[in-house]
ZAMARGU-4260 file (C-alpha; in steps of 0.2 Angstrom, whole numbers, plus 5000, padded with zeros to 4 digits):
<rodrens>
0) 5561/5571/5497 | 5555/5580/5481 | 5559/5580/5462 | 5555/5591/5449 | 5537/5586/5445
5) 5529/5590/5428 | 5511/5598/5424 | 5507/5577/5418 | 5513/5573/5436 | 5502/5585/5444
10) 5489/5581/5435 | 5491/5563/5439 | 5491/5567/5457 | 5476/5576/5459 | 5468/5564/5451
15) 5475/5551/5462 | 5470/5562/5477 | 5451/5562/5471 | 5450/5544/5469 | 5455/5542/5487
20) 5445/5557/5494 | 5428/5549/5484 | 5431/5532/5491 | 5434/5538/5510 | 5418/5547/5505
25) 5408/5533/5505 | 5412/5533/5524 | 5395/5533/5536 | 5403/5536/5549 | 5405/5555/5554
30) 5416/5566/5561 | 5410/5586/5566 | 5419/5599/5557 | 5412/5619/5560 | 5395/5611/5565
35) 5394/5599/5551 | 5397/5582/5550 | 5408/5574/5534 | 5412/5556/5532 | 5426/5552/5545
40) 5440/5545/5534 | 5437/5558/5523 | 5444/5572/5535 | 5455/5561/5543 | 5465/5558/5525
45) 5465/5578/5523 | 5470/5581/5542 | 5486/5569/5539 | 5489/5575/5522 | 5489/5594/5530
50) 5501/5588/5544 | 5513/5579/5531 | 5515/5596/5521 | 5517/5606/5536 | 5532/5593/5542
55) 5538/5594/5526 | 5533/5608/5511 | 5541/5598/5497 | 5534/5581/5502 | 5534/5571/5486
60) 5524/5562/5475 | 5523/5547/5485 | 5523/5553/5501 | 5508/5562/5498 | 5498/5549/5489
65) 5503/5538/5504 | 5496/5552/5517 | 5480/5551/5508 | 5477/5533/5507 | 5483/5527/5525
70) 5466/5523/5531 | 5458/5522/5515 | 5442/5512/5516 | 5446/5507/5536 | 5426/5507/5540
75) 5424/5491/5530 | 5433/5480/5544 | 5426/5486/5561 | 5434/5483/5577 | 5421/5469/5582
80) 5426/5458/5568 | 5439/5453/5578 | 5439/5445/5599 | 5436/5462/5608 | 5455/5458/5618
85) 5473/5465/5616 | 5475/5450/5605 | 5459/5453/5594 | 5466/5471/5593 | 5483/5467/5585
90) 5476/5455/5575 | 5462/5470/5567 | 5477/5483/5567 | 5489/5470/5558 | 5477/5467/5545
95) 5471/5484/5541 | 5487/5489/5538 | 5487/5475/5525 | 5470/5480/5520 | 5474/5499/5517
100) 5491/5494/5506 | 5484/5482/5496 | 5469/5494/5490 | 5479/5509/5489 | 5490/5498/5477
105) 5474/5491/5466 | 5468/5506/5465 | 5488/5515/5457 | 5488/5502/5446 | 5474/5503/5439
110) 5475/5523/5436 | 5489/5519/5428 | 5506/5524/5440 | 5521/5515/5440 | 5523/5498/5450
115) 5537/5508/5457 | 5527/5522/5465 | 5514/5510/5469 | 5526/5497/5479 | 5532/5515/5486
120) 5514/5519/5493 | 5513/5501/5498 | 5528/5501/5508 | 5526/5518/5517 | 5508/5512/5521
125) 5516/5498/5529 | 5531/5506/5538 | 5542/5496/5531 | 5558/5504/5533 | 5552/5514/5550
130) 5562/5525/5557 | 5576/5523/5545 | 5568/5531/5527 | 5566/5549/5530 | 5548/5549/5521
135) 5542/5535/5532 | 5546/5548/5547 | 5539/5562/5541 | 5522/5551/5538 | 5524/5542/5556
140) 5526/5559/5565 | 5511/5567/5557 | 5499/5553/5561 | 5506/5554/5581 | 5500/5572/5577
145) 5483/5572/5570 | 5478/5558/5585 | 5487/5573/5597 | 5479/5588/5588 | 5461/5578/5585
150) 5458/5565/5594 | 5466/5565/5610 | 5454/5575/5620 | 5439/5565/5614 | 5446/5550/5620
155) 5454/5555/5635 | 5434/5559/5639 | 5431/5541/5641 | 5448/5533/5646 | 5456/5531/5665
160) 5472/5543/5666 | 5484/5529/5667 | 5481/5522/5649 | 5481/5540/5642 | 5496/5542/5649
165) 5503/5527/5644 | 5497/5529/5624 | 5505/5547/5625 | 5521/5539/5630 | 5521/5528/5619
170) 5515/5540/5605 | 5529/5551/5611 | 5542/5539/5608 | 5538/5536/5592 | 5540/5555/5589
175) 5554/5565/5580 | 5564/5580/5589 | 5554/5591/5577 | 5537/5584/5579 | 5539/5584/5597
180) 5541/5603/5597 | 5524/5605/5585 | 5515/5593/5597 | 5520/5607/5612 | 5512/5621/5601
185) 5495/5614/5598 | 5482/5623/5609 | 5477/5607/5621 | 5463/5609/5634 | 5469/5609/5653
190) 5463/5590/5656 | 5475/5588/5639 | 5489/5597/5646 | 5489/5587/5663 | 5490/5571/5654
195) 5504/5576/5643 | 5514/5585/5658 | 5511/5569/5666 | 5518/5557/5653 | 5532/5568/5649
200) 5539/5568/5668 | 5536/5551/5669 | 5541/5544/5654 | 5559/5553/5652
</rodrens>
């Protein structure tokens, strides 16, 4: 999944990196990390981006600038812009998937990368080739794992057991051998572990 980058590449990386991390800045929404709170999108980039290099050490160019802009700018279309249905809710999932390639490629472009790495970015944003291309695995596998590691609990606090158990099975399914056997390492709270217990004896 990696070449040989160059110091140029690198460079160009960071670079890219920063761009992302100061727009998702921007978001006012917060999220409580060691007592303080950051802007939401802005930890939740570097969370998947820490889970994509755990998957995968040598994660490339592309995969990494894709990890960082996979929810870029999401707090610009709120949930409530849409009918507050299972409908409304693909409809606002379906576009910000849109939403999230389309400004992740403006914003390569315009710092100059290939159109090749930016259609890459696009296309890895969009799960295009899910589950078959390797990289879009490893990026699908560390999103299930950053809503396992970090959001989970919070929202198993306000949702009935029979939907929690039914997103873990779905989140599950979508999980590779190797994620799996992460997802049983991180350190879940009993209510947690019930719930997953649950959904993996029922959902085999």
């Amino acid at each position: 999944m990696s070449t040989a980058s160059s110091p140029a590449d690198s460079a160009r990386l960071a670079r890219a990196l920063a761009r992302f991390d100061e727009e998702n800045a921007r978001d006012p929404n917060r999220e409580i990390v060691d007592g303080v709170g950051q802007p939401y999108e802005l930890v939740y980039a570097r969370r998947l981006t820490d889970w994509v290099l755990r998957l995968c050490p040598a994660a490339s160019e592309v995969l990494r600038l894709a990890a960082r802009c996979q929810h870029l700018c999401r707090w610009t279309i709120p949930r409530d812009t849409y009918p507050m249905t299972r409908a409304g809710y693909l409809q606002w999932r379906a576009e910000l998937k849109q939403f999230h390639a389309r400004k992740a490629g403006e914003m390569l472009r315009e710092a100059g990368f290939p159109e090749e790495v930016a259609a890459r970015v696009q296309a890895l944003n969009l799960k295009t080739n899910f589950p078959r291309d390797p990289e879009s695995r490893v990026l699908e596998d560390a999103l299930c794992l950053v809503f396992l590691e970090f959001q989970f609990a919070g929202l198993a606090r306000k949702t009935d057991a029979a939907k929690m158990i039914n997103a873990v099975q779905k989140t599950w399914k979508k999980m590779s051998p190797a994620a799996r056997a992460q997802a049983l390492q991180l350190p879940f709270g009993p209510k947690e572990k019930t719930l997953l217990d649950r959904a993996l004896a029922t959902g085999s």
